[in-house]
Backbone bond lengths (Angstrom), bond angles and torsions (degrees), N, CA, C in turn:
res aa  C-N    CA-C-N  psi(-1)  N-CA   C-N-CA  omega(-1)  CA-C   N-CA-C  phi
1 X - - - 1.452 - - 1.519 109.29 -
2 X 1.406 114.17 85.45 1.573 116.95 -162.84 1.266 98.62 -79.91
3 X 1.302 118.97 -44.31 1.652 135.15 -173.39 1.593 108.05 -39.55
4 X 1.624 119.25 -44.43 1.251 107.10 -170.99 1.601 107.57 -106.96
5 X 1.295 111.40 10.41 1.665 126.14 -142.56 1.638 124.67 8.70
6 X 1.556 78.40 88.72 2.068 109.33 -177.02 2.005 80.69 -106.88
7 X 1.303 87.66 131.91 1.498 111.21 164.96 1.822 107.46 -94.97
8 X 1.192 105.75 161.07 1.464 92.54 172.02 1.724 122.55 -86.31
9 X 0.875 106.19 -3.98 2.022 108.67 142.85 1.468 110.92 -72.22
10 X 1.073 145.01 -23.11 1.475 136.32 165.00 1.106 105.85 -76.11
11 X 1.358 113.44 -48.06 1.797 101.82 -171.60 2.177 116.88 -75.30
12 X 1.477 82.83 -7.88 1.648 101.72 177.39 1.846 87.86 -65.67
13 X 1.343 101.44 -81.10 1.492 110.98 -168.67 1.730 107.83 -35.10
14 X 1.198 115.50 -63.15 1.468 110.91 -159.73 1.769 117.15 -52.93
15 X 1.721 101.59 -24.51 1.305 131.84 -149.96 2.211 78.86 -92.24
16 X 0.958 96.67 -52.22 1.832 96.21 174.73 1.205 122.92 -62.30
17 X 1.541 105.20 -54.41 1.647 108.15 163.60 1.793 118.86 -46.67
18 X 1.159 120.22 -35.50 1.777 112.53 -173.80 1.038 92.84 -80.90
19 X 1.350 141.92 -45.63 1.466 142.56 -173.77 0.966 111.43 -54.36
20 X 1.312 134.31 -48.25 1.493 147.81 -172.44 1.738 112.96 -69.52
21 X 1.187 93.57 -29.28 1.407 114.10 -171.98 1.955 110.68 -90.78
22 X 1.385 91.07 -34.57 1.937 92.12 171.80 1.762 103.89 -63.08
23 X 1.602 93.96 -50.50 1.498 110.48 -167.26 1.633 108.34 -43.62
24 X 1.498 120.11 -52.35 1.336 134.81 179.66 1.671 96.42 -55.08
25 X 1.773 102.20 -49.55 1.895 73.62 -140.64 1.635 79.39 -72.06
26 X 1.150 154.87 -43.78 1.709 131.56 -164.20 1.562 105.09 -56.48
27 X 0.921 111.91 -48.19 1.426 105.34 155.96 1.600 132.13 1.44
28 X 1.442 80.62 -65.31 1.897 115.74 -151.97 1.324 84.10 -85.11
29 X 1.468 130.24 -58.77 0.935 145.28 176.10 2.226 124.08 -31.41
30 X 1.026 81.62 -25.31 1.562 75.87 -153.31 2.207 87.07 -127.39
31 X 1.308 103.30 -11.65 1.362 109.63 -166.69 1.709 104.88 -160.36
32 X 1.266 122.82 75.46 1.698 122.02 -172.31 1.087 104.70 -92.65
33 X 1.468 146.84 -22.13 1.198 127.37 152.28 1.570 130.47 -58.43
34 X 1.037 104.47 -25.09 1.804 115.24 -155.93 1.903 81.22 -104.54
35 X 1.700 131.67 -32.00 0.820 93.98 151.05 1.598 148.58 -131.21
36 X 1.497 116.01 56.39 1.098 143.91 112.26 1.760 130.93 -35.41
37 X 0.833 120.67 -48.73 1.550 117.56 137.41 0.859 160.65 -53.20
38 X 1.758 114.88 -40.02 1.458 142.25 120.99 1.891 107.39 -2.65
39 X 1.632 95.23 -72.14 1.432 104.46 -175.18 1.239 123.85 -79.73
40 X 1.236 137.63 -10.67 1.430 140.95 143.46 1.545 127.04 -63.79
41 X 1.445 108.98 -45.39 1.638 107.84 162.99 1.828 109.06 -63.51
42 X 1.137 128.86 -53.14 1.167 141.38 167.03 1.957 103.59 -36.61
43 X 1.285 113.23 -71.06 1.998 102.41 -175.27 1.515 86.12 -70.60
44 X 1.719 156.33 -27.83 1.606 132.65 -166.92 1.537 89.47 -67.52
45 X 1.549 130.57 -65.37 1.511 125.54 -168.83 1.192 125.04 -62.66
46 X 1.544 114.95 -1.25 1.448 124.45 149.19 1.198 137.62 -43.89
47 X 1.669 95.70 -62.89 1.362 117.68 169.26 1.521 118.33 -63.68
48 X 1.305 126.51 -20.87 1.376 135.52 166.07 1.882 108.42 -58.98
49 X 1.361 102.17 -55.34 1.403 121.86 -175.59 1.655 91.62 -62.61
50 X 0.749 118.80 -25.10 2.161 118.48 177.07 1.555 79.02 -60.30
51 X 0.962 95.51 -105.31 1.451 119.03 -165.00 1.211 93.77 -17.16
52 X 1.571 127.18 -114.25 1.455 128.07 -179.76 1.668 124.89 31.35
53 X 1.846 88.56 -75.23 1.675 101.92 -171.24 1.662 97.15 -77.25
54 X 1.505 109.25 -12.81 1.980 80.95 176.91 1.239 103.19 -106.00
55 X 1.550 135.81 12.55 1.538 107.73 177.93 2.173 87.98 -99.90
56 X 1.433 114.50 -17.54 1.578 109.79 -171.01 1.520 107.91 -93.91
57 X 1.468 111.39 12.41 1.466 129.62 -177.65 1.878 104.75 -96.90
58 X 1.220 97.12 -175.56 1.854 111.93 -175.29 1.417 95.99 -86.31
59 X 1.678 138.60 -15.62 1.360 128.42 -140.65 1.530 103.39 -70.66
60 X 1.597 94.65 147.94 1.827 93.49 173.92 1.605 102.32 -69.66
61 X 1.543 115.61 -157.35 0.911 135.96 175.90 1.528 117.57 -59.17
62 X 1.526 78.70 -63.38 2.107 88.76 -173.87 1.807 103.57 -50.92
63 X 0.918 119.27 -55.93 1.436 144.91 171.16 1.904 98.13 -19.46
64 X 1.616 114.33 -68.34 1.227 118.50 -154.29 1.545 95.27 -80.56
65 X 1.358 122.18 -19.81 1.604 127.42 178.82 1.462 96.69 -58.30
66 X 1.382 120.80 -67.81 1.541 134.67 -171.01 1.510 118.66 -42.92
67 X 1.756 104.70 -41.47 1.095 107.58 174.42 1.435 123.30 -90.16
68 X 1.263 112.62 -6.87 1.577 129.78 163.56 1.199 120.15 -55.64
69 X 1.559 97.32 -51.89 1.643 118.07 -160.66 1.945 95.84 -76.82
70 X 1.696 105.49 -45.75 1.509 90.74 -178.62 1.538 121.32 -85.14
71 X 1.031 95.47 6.46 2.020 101.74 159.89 1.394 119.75 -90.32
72 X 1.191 134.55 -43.65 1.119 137.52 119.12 1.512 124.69 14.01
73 X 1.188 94.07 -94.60 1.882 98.90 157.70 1.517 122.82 -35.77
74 X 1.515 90.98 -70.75 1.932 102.03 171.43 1.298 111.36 -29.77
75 X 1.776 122.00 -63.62 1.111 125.57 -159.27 2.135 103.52 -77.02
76 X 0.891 128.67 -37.87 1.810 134.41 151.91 1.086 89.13 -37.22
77 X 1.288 121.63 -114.78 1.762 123.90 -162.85 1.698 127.28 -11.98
78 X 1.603 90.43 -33.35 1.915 97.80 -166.80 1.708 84.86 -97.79
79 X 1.627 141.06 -44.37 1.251 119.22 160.27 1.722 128.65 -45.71
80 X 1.399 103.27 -45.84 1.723 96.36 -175.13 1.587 109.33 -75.36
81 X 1.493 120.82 -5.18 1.596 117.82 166.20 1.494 105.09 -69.82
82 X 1.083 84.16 -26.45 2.230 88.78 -166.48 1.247 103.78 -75.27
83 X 1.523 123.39 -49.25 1.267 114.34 -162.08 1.747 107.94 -90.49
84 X 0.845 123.73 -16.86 1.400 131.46 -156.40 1.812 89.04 -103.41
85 X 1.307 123.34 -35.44 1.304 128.04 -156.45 1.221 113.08 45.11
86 X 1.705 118.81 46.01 1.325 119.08 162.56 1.797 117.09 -85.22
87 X 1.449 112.03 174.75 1.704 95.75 157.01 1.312 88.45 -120.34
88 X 0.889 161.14 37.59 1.724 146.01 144.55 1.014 117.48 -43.54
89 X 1.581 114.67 -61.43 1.078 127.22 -153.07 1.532 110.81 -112.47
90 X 1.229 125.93 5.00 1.347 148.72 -172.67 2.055 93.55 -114.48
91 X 1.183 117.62 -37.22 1.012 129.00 160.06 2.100 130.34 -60.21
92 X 1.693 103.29 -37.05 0.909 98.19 -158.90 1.536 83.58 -103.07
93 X 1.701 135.30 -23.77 1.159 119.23 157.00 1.885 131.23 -49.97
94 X 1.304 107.21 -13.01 1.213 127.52 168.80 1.562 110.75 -68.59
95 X 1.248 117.53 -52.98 1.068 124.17 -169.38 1.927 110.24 -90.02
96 X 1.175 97.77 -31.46 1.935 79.58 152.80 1.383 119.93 -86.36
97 X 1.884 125.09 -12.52 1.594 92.75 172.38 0.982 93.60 -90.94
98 X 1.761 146.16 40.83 1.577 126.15 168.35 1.432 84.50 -97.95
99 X 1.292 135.43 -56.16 1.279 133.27 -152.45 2.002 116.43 -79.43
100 X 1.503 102.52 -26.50 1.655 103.68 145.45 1.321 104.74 -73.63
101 X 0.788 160.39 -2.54 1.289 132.23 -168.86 1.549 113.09 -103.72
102 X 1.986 90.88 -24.19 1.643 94.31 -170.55 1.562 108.00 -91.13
103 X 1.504 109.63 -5.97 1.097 105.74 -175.37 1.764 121.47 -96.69
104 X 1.704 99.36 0.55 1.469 110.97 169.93 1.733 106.30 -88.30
105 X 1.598 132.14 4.45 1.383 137.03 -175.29 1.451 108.19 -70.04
106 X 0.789 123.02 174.59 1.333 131.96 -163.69 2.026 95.30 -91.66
107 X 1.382 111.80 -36.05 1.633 114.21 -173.21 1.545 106.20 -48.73
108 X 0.870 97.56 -34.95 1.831 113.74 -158.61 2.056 111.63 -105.10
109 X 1.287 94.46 15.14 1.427 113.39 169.72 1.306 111.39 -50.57
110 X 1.371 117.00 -66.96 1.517 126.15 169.59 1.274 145.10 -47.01
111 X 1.836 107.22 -6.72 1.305 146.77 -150.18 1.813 97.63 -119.57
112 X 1.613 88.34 -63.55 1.642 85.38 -162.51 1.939 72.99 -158.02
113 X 1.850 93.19 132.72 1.363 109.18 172.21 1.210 127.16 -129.61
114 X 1.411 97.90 90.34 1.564 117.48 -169.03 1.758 102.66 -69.90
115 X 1.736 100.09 141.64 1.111 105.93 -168.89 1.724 94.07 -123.51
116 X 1.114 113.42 52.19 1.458 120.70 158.37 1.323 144.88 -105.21
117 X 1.355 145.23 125.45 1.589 138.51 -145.57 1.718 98.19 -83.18
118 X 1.281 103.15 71.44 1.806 115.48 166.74 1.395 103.58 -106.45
119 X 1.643 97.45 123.57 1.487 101.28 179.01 1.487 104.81 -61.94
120 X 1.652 116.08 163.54 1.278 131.18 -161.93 1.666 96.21 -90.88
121 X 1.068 123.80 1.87 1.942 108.73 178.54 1.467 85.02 -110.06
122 X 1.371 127.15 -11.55 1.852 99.57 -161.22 1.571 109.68 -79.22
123 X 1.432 119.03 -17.84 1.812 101.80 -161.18 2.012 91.35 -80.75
124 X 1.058 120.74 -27.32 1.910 117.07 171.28 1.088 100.39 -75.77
125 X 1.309 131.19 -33.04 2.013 114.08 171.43 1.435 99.97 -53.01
126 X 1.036 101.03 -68.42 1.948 117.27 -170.56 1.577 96.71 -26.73
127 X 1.661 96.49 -92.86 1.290 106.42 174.23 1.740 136.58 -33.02
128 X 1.051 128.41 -27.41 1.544 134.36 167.51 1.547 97.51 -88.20
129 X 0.848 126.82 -42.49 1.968 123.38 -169.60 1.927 90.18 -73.81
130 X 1.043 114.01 -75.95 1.555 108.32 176.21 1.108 125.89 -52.39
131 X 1.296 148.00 -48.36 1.355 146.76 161.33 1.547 110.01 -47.54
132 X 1.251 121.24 -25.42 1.796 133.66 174.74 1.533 108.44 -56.22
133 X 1.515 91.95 -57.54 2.030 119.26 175.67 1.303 99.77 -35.62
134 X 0.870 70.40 -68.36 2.538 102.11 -158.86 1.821 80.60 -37.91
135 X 1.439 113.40 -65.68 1.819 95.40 -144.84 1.583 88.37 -78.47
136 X 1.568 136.04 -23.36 1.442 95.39 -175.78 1.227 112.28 -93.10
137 X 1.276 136.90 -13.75 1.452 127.30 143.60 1.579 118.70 -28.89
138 X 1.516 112.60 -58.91 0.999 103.03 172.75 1.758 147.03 -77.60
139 X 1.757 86.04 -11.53 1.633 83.99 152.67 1.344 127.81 -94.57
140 X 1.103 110.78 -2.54 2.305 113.63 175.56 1.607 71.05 -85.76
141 X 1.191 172.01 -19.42 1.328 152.15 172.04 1.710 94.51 -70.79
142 X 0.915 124.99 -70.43 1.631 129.77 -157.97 1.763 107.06 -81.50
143 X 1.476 132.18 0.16 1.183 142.80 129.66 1.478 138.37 -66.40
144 X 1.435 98.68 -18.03 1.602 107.20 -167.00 2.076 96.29 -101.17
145 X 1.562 107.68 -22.81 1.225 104.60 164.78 1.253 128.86 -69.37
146 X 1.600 99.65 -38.01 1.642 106.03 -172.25 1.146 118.57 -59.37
147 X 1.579 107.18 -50.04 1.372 114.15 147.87 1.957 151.85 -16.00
148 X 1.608 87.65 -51.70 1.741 95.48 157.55 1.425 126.54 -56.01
């Protein structure tokens, strides 16, 4: 896909992310508590996978702090979804590992050059499987109003 320049690790990822994302919503579908949990254990072992690829990566010091500190977060956000059984915040941990994730891609090399051992399809898995979440979360939000 030269046109959009998708490597075939991008088209790996995107191709994982929808999959991942059918898998959830029947999931959700047939079992929304159990998977609601699914997706909180799923963003906590995220934040593991932070860590992971930056201590088996090139990153300096400052580097592994940053990625500490935003796993950290990750891993808070995916606990206070659990305990609270909110999606806010199970939601908004979604939306910072979309935006670490997109910023370890190869597009954004020139920007910010993460020196961590993240395979090259995972930050478009991430990103298409989470950004998937986000809008149907957010439409059972904008259905459940119309509704009132």
């Amino acid at each position: 896909m030269s046109i959009l320049f998708l490597s075939d690790q991008d088209i790996s990822g995107i191709t994982l992310g929808v999959v991942g994302l059918v898998v959830w919503y029947l999931i959700h579908k047939s079992h929304g508590r159990f998977a609601h949990g699914l997706l909180v254990s799923l963003l906590a072992s995220s934040a593991g996978f932070i860590v992971a690829s930056s201590i088996n990566g090139y990153a300096t010091a400052n580097e592994k702090l940053i990625d500490f500190c935003v796993a950290a977060l990750i891993l808070t956000l995916s606990v206070l979804g659990n305990t609270e059984g909110s999606r806010k915040s199970l939601l908004l941990g979604l939306l910072v590992e979309t935006a670490w994730s997109l910023l370890h891609h190869v597009w954004f090399s020139h920007v910010f050059a993460p020196r961590t051992a993240i395979p090259y399809y995972f930050p478009l898995f991430v990103t298409v499987f989470n950004i998937g979440i986000i809008i149907y979360y957010y439409d059972i939000k904008i259905d459940h109003h119309k509704k009132r």
